[in-house]
C-alpha positions in Angstrom: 168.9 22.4 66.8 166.4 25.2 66.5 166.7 27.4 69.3 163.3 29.8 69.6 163.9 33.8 68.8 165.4 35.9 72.0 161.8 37.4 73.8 164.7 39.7 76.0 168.0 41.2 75.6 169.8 42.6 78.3 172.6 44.8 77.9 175.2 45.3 80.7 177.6 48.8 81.4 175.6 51.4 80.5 176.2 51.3 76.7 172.9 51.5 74.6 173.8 49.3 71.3 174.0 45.7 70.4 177.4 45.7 68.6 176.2 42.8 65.9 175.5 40.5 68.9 172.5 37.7 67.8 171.3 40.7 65.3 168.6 38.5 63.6 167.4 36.6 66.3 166.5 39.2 68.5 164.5 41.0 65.3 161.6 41.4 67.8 163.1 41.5 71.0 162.6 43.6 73.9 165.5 45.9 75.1 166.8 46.3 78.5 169.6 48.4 79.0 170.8 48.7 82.5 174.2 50.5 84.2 175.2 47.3 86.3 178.6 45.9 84.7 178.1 42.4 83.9 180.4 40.6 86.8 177.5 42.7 89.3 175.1 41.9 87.6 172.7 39.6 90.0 169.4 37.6 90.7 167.7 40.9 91.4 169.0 42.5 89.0 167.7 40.2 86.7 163.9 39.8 88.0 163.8 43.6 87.8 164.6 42.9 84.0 161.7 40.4 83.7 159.5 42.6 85.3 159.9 45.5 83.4 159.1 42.5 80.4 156.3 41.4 81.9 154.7 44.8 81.7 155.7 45.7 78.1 152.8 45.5 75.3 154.8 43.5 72.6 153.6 44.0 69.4 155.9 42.3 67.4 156.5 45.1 64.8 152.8 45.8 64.7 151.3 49.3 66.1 149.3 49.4 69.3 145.9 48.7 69.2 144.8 51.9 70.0 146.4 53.4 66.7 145.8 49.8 64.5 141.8 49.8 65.0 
């Protein structure tokens, strides 16, 4: 089964690095790093995640359009 590529990737506790986890699939995804440990980590927690997604310009490895036109 094909599974599509990660679009977000939160990390838990504070630390800022991925440790090898899914390091292909999430080639182009966006980063969230928060300070919550993972057993507190909750609903709101998690739609603050999304929103901060939901205003990010993904590019996909590209350069904003500003500086690509």
């Amino acid at each position: 089964v094909r599974l599509p590529d990660v679009d977000l990737l939160v990390r838990t506790g504070g630390e800022q690095r991925l440790s090898d986890f899914l390091l292909w699939e999430s080639a182009y995804a966006e980063l969230y790093f928060v300070e919550t440990m993972w057993p507190d980590f909750g609903a709101a927690d998690l739609a603050v995640a999304v929103a901060a997604f939901h205003a990010r310009e993904r590019r996909f490895g590209g350069l904003p359009e500003a500086a690509a036109g």
